[in-house]
C-alpha positions as CSV (number, residue, x, y, z in Angstrom):
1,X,47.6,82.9,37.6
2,X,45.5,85.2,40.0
3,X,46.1,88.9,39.5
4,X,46.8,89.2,42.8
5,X,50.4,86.5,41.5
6,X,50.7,88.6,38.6
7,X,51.0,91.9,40.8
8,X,53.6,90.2,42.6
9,X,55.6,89.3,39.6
10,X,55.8,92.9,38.2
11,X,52.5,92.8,35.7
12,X,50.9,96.2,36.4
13,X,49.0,95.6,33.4
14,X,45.0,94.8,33.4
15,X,44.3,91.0,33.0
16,X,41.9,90.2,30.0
17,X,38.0,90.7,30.0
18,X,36.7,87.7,29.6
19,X,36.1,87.2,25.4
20,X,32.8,88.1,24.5
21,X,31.2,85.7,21.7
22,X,32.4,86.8,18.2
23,X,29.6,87.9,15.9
24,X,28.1,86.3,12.7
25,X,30.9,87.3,10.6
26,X,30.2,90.1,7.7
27,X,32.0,88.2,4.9
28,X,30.4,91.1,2.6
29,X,32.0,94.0,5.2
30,X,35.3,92.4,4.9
31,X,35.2,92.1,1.1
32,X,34.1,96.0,0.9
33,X,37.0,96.7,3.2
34,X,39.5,95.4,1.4
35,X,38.3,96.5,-1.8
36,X,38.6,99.8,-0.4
37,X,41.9,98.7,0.9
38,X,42.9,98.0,-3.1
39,X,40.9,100.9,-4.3
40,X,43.2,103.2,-1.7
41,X,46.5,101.8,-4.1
42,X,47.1,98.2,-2.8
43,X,47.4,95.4,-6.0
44,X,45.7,93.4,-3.5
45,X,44.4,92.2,-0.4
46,X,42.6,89.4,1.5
47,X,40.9,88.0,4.4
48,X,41.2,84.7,6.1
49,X,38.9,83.8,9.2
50,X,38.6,80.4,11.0
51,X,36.2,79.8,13.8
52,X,37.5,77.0,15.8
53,X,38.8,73.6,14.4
54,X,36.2,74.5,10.9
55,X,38.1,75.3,7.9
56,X,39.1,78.7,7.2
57,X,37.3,81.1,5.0
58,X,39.3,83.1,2.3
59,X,37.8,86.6,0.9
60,X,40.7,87.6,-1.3
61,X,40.5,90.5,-3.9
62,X,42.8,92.2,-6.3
63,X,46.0,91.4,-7.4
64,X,49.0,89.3,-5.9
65,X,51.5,91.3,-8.4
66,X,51.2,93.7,-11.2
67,X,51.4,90.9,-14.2
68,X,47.6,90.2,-13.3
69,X,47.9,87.0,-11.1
70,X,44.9,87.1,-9.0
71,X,45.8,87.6,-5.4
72,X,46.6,84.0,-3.4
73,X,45.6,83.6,0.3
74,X,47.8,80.2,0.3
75,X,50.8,82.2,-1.1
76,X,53.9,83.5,1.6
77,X,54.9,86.9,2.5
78,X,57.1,88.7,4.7
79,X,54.8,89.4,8.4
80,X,57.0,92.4,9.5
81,X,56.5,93.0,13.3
82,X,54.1,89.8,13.6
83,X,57.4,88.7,14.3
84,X,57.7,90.3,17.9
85,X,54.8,87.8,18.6
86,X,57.2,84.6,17.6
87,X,60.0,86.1,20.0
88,X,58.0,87.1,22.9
89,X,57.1,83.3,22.9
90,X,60.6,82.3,22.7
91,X,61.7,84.9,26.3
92,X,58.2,83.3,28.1
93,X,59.6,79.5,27.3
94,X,63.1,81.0,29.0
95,X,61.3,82.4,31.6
96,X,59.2,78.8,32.5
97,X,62.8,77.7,32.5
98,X,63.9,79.9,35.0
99,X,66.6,81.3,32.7
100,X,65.3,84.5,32.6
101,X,63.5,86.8,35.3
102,X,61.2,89.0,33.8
103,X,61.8,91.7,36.6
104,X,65.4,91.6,36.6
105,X,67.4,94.2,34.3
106,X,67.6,92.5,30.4
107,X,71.3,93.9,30.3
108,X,72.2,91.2,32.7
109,X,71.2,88.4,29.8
110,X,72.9,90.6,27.1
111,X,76.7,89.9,25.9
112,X,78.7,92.2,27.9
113,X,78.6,95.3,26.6
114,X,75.8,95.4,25.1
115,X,73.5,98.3,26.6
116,X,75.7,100.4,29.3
117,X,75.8,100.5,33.0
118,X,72.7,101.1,34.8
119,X,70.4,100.8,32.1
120,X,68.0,98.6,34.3
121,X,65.3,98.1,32.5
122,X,63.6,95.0,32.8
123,X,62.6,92.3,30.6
124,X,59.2,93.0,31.0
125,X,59.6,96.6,30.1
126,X,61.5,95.4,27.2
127,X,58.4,93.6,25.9
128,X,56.0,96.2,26.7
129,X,57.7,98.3,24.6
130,X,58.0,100.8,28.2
131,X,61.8,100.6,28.1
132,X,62.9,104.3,27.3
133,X,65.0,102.6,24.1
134,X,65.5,104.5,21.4
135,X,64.6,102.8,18.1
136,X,67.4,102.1,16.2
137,X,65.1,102.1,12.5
138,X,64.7,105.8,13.1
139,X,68.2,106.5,12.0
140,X,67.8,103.6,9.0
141,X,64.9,105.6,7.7
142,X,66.3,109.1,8.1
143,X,63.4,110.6,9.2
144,X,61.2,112.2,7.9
145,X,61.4,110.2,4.9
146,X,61.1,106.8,6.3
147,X,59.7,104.9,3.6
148,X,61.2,106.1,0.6
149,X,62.2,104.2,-2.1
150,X,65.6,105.9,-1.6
151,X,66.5,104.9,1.5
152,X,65.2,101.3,0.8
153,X,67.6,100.9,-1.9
154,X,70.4,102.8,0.2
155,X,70.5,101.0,3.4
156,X,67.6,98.0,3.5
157,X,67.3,96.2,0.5
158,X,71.1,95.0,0.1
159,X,72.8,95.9,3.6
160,X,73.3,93.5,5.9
161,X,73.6,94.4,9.5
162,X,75.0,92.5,12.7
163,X,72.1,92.9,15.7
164,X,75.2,94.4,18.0
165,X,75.3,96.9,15.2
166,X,72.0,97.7,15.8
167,X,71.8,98.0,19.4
168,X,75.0,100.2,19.5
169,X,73.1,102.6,17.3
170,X,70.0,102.7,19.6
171,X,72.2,103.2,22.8
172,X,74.2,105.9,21.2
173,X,71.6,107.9,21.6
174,X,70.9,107.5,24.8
175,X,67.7,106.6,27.0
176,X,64.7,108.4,25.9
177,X,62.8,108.0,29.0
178,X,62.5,107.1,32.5
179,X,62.3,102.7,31.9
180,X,58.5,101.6,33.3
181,X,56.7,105.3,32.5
182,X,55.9,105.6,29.1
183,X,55.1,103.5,26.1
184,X,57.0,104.1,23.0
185,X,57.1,101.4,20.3
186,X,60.9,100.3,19.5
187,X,62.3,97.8,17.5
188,X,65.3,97.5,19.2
189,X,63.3,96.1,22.3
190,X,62.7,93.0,20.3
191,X,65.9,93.3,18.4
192,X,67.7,93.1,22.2
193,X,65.1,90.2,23.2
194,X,66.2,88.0,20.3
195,X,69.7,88.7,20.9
196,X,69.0,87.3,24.7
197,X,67.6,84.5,23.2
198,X,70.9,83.8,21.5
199,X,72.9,84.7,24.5
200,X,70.9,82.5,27.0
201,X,70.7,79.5,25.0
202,X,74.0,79.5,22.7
203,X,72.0,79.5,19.7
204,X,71.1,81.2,16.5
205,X,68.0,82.7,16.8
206,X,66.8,81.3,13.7
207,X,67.6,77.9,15.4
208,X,65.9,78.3,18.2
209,X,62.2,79.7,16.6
210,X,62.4,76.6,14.4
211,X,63.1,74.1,17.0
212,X,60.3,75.5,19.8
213,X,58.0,76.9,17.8
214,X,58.0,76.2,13.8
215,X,58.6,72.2,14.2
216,X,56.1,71.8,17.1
217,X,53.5,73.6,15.3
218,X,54.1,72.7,11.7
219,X,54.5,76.0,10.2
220,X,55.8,74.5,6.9
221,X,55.2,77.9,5.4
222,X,57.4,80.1,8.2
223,X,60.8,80.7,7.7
224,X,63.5,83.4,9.4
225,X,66.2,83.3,6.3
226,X,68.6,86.4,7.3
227,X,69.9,87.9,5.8
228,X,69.1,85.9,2.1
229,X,66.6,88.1,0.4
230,X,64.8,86.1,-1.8
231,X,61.0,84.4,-0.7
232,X,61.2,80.6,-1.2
233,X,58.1,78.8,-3.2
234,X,55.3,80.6,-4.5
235,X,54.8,84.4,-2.7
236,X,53.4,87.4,-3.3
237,X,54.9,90.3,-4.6
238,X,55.2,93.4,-2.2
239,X,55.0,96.8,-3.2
240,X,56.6,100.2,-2.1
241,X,54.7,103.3,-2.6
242,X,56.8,106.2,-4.0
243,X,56.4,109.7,-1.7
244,X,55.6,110.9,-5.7
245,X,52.2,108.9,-5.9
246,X,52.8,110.0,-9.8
247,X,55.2,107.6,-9.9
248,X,55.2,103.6,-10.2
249,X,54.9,101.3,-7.0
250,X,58.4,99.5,-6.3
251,X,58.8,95.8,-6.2
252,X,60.4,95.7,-2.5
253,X,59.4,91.6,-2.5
254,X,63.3,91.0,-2.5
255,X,64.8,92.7,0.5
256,X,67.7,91.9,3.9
257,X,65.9,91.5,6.7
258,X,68.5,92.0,8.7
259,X,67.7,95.8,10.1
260,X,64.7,94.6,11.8
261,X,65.8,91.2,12.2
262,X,64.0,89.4,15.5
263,X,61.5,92.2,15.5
264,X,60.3,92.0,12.3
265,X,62.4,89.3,9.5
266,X,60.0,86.3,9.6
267,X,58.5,85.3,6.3
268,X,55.2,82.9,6.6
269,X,51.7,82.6,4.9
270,X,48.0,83.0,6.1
271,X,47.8,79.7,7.0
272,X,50.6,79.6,9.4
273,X,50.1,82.8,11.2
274,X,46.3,81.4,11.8
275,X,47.5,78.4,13.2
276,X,50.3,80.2,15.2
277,X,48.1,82.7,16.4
278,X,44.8,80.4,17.5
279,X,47.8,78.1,19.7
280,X,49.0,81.1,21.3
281,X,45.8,82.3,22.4
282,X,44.3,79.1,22.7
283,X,46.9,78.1,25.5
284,X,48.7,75.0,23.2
285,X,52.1,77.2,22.7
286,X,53.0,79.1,26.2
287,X,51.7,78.1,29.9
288,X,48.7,79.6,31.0
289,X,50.8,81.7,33.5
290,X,52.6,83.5,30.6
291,X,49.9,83.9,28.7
292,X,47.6,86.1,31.5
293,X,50.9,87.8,31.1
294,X,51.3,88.6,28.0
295,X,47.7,89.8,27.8
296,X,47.6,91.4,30.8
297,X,47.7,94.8,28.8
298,X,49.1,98.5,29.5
299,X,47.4,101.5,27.3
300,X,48.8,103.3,24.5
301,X,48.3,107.1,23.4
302,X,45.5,105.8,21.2
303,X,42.3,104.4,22.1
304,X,40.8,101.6,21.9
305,X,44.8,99.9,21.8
306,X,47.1,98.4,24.5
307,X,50.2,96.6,24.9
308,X,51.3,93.3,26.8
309,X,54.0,91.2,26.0
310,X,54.4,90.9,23.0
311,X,50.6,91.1,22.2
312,X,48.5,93.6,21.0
313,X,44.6,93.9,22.8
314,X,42.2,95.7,20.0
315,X,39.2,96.6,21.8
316,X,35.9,96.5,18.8
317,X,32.2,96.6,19.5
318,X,32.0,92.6,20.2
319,X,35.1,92.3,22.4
320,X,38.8,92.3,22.5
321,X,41.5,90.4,20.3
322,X,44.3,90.1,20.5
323,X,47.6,89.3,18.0
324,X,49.9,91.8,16.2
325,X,50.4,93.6,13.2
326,X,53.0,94.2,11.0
327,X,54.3,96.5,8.3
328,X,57.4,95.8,6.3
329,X,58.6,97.2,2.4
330,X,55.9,96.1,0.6
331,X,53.7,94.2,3.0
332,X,50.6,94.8,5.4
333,X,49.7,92.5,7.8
334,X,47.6,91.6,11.0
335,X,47.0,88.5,12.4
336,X,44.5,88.4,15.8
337,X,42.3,86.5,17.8
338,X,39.9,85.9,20.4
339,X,41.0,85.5,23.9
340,X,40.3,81.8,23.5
341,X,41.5,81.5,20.2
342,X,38.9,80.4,18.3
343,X,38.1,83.0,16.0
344,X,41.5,83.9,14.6
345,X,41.5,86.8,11.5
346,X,44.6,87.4,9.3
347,X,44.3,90.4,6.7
348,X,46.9,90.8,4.5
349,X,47.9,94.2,1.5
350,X,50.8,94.0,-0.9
351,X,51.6,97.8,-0.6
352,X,52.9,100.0,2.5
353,X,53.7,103.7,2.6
354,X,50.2,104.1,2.2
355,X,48.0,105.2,5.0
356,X,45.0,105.1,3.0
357,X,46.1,101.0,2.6
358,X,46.3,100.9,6.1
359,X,43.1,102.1,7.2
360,X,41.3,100.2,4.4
361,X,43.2,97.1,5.7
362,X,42.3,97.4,9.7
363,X,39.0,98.5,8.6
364,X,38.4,94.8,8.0
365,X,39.0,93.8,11.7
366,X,35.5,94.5,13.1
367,X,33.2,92.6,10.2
368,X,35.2,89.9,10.5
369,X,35.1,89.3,14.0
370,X,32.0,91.2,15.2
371,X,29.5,91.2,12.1
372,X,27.5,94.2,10.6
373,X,28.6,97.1,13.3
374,X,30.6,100.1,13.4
375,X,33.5,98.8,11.5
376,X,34.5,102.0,10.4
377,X,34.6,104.1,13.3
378,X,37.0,100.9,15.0
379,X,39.2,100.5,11.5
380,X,39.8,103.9,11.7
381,X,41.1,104.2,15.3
382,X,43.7,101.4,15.1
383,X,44.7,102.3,11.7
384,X,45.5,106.0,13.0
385,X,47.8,104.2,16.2
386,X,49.2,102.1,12.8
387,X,50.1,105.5,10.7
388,X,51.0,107.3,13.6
389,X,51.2,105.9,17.7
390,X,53.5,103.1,17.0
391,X,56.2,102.8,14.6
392,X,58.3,105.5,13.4
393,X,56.0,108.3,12.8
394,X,57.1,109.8,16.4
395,X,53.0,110.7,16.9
396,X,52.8,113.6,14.3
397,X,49.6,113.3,12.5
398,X,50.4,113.2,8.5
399,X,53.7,112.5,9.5
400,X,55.1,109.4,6.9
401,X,54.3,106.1,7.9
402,X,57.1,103.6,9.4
403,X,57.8,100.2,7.1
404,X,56.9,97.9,9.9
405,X,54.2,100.6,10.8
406,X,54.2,99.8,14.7
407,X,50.7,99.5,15.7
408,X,52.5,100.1,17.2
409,X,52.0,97.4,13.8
410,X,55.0,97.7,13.4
């Protein structure tokens, strides 16, 4: 699709450079990353690259719970927000359809009700995260102590919540800005797209990501179980760091999903999100159309980041990638790629509510995809828009990180 097309169709965004060549991978930069990542309080972390259709190369480090087993890159976890990727795929396969417009209000492929009259923001704003919607995991989290263990017991590990729940509390609140003008990261954008999904096609949404995406693709590993708690088959443990760092990290691994639900509830493994990711860049999941879409990228408040649909665009010394990230009790994940999809990274930490964890964790992203080069000065940028441009943080430097740490990771 021409940009002149994509102009017409409402995608202000820029369209993609064209990928630059990865670099000769720094397997021994990514395994000091991520034993700074571990050394910063994580029990473990690792590293899986693929270039093309070779086999993928694990660098894994630590541990994958606090009995000693030694981390597992085959092992599943929950992604967190890497789950906005899934659904954004789900609205571009209604959209090829025809069964939803893009550039039409979302409220008109909502159950009545849903958001109020006049609230016209679009689809497309939706997925850019440009919608003015308030996010609904704000009042979850109580701010400012969003990830404490207290309010994880209180209202996220146990409580199940109904996605109309959700978007009432959002709405209550009212429209935080004027829909198309400003980018604030909200779960309740993807929350609403999943609850389209239902709506438009009379099905659970669970349904629906296993019968066009998980079963195409053979993501044996993936799974969106709301709201059972439990991780099926061997998983890692995930681990919730007190605000008191003198006390013991929190097993978090068994947790309702349901509060962040289509944004940020689907559980998977390494292997899967590498094989999602390299078919969603590599044009085998989406039509080429909505994929110079989805990365035809807005900026954020923090360099070096922008926002498509759905996607994420990192810009390090070799190039830009592109994927998502995702932060949930416990768990720290990204999973990108090149615009071609052939080099496709996926980092992974057992621990969140650590900002240290974060940064150690993103820090990986450049010697893995670019080689020997200024890995810390990129690591460091995108795991500041982690801690503090996307999720809940609200901007505040050494405010408390977000659980799906919106990078706008969320």
């Amino acid at each position: 699709m021409s940009s002149v097309v994509l102009a017409a169709v409402g995608a202000t965004g820029a369209v993609a450079d064209p990928v630059a060549d990865p670099g000769v991978r720094d397997d021994a930069g990514v395994r000091a990353a991520l034993q700074r990542t571990v050394a910063a309080g994580a029990p473990g972390a690792f590293a899986v690259i693929r270039d093309g259709e070779g086999t993928p190369r694990s660098v894994a480090v630590g541990k994958a719970n606090l009995d000693g087993t030694p981390m597992n890159a085959d092992w599943r976890f929950r992604v967190g927000s890497n789950t906005k990727m899934f659904t954004a795929v789900l609205v571009m396969h209604l959209a090829e359809q025809g069964r939803i417009d893009l550039d039409k209000p979302l409220r008109g492929y909502l159950p009545a009700g849903t958001l109020p009259e006049g609230w016209n923001m679009t689809v497309r704003q939706v997925m850019q995260h440009r919608s003015g919607i308030y996010d609904h995991t704000n009042d979850l989290l109580e701010q400012p102590g969003e990830e404490t263990t207290s309010a994880f017991e209180k209202r996220i590990r146990n409580t199940v919540y109904k996605p109309a729940e959700l978007a009432a509390l959002s709405v209550k609140h009212g429209k935080q800005s004027t829909p198309g003008t400003q980018y604030a990261y909200s779960n309740t954008n993807y929350l609403l797209l999943g609850m389209a999904v239902e709506h438009l096609t009379a099905r659970a949404y669970a349904d629906v990501l296993r019968e066009e995406i998980i079963e195409p693709l053979g993501l044996e590993q993936t799974s969106f179980v709301v709201p059972d708690k439990t991780i099926a088959g061997p998983h890692i443990t995930g681990y919730l760091t007190n605000d008191d760092r003198s006390k013991p990290l929190l097993d978090s691994t068994e947790s309702n999903g349901s509060w962040v639900w289509s944004a940020g509830a689907v559980i998977s493994s390494a292997a899967d999100m590498d094989r999602f990711v390299g078919a969603l860049l590599g044009g085998r999941l989406v039509s080429d159309a909505s994929l110079r879409q989805m990365t035809a990228v807005l900026p954020t408040p923090t360099a070096k980041i922008a926002y498509g649909l759905g996607l994420r665009e990192v810009s390090l010394s070799c190039g830009k990638v592109y994927g998502h990230g995702g932060i949930v009790q416990g768990y720290q994940t990204q999973s990108f790629a090149t615009r071609d999809g052939r080099r496709t990274v996926v980092v992974f930490a057992n621990a969140s509510n650590n900002g240290a964890v974060t940064q150690g964790l993103m820090n990986t992203l450049e010697p893995a995809f670019c080689g020997a080069t200024g890995a810390a000065e990129d690591g460091q940028a995108v795991a500041a828009h982690e801690a503090f441009g996307g999720a809940g943080a609200r901007g505040r430097p050494g405010g408390r990180r977000h659980p799906l740490l919106k990078l706008p990771v969320f």
